[in-house]
N, C-alpha and C positions, 0 to 999 in steps of 0.2 A: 556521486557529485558530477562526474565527467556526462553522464548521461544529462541530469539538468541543465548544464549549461549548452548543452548539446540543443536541449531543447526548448530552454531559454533563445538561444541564437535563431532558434529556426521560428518561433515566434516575433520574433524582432522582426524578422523578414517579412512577415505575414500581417505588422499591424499588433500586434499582440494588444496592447492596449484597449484595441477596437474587439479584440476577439474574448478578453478578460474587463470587459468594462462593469461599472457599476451600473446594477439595475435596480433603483428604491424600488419600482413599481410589482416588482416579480417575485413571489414568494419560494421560485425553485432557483433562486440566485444567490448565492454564498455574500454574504456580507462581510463573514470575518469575525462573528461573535458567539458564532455555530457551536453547539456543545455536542460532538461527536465523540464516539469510542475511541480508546488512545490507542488502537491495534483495529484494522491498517495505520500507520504510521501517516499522520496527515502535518503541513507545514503552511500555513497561510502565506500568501505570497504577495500579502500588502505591503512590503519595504519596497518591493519591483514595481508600487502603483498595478499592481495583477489582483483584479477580486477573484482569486480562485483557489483552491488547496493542493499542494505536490502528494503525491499519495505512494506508497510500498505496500506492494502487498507480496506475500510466497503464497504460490496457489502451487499445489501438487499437481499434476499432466491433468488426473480427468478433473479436476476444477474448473479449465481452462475453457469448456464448454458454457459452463454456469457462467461465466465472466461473461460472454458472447453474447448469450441470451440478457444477462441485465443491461448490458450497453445497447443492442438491438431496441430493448424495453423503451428506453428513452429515445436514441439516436433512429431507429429504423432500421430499415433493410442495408443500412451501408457496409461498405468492406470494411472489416478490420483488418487491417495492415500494420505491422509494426512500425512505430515514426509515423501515425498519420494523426491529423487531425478533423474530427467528427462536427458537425453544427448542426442544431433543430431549429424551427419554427419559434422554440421557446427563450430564445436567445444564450440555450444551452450549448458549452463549447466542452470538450472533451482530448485531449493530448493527450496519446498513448504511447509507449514502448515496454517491447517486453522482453528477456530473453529466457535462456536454460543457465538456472543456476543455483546451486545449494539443493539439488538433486531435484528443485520444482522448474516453476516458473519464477521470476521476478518479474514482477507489471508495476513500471513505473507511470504514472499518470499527472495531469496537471487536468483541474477541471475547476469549473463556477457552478456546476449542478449539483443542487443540495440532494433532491433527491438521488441519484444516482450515488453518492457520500454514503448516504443514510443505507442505499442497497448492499453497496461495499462491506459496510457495517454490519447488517444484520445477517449475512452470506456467509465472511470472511472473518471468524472470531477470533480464529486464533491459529498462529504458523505452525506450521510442520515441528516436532520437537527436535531438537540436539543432534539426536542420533538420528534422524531421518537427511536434517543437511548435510552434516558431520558422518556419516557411516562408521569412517576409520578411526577418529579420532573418540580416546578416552576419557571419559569422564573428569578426571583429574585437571586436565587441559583446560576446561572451565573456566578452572581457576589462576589461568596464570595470564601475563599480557596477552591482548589482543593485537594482532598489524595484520594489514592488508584485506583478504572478503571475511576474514574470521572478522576482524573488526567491526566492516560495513553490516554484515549478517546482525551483530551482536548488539551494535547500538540502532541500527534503525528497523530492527526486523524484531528481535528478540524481546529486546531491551524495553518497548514500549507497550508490549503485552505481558510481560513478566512482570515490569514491574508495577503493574494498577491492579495485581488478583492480590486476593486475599489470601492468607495461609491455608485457609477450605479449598479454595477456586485451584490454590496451586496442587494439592493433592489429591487432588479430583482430576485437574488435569494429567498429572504424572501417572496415578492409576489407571484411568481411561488411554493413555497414548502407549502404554506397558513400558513403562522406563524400569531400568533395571535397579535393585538398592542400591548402586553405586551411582548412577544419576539420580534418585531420591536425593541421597544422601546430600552430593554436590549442590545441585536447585536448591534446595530449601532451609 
């Protein structure tokens, strides 16, 4: 949250209004009624008068390539820089930060490109599991209060991938990620 407002502020500075504006006319401009995957973690940011979506995603180190390349896709040859903000021809605007955390990346984003959503989407299915953030910690710990990046991890990372699978989806994922019976067990 310290990071959005971070860059909530730094758009105020810049107009944000003018850089999140509504566009009827543009089919690759977020209205706000968008039906997207609930993992990455998206938050429309219409109460700030912003036509755009706040996004989380955990990409693992070599993810962080494939992220370059879909932003490139849309944006162009521009620098990605952490804390910059990107704009195309298409009145597509793009807020990025990202740091080392939960043993990946976190790439926190504020955008109005549908497309680039949809890329997000069809790229980034699904987070790193438990024990790839977590390393040390056991299984059991799941299950008990959440404070501090356990929290942040858990509701905006976790939380919104976990919970839209189906009983199938989640044992397929645990299978496929090699969770051990005691995180079977725990997850499901």
């Amino acid at each position: 949250m310290k990071l959005i407002r971070s860059m909530l502020a730094n758009f105020r500075k810049e107009r944000c209004h003018s850089l999140f504006a509504p566009a009827p006319d543009s089919p690759d401009i977020v209205k706000g009624n968008e039906r997207f995957n609930p993992y990455p973690a998206k938050t429309f940011l219409g109460e700030q008068n912003l036509y755009a979506y706040y996004l989380i995603v955990l990409l693992k180190h070599d993810e962080f390539s494939e992220l370059q390349e879909l932003i490139t896709s849309r944006f162009g040859n521009q620098a990605l820089k952490n804390g910059t903000t990107l704009k195309n021809e298409n009145q597509e605007t793009l807020a990025i930060a990202y740091h080392e955390e939960f043993g990946g990346i976190i790439v926190e984003s504020t955008t109005n490109s549908a497309p680039l959503i949809r890329a997000f989407d069809s790229h980034f299915r699904a987070p790193p599991p438990p024990w790839f953030a977590f390393p040390k910690m056991e299984p059991i710990e799941m299950e008990m209060d959440k404070q501090g990046s356990l929290e942040y991890w858990w509701s905006r990372i976790w939380l919104p991938f976990w919970s839209t699978r189906t009983p199938f989806e989640k044992e397929q994922y645990l299978l496929n990620s090699g969770a051990t019976a005691e995180w079977s067990e725990v997850l499901t």
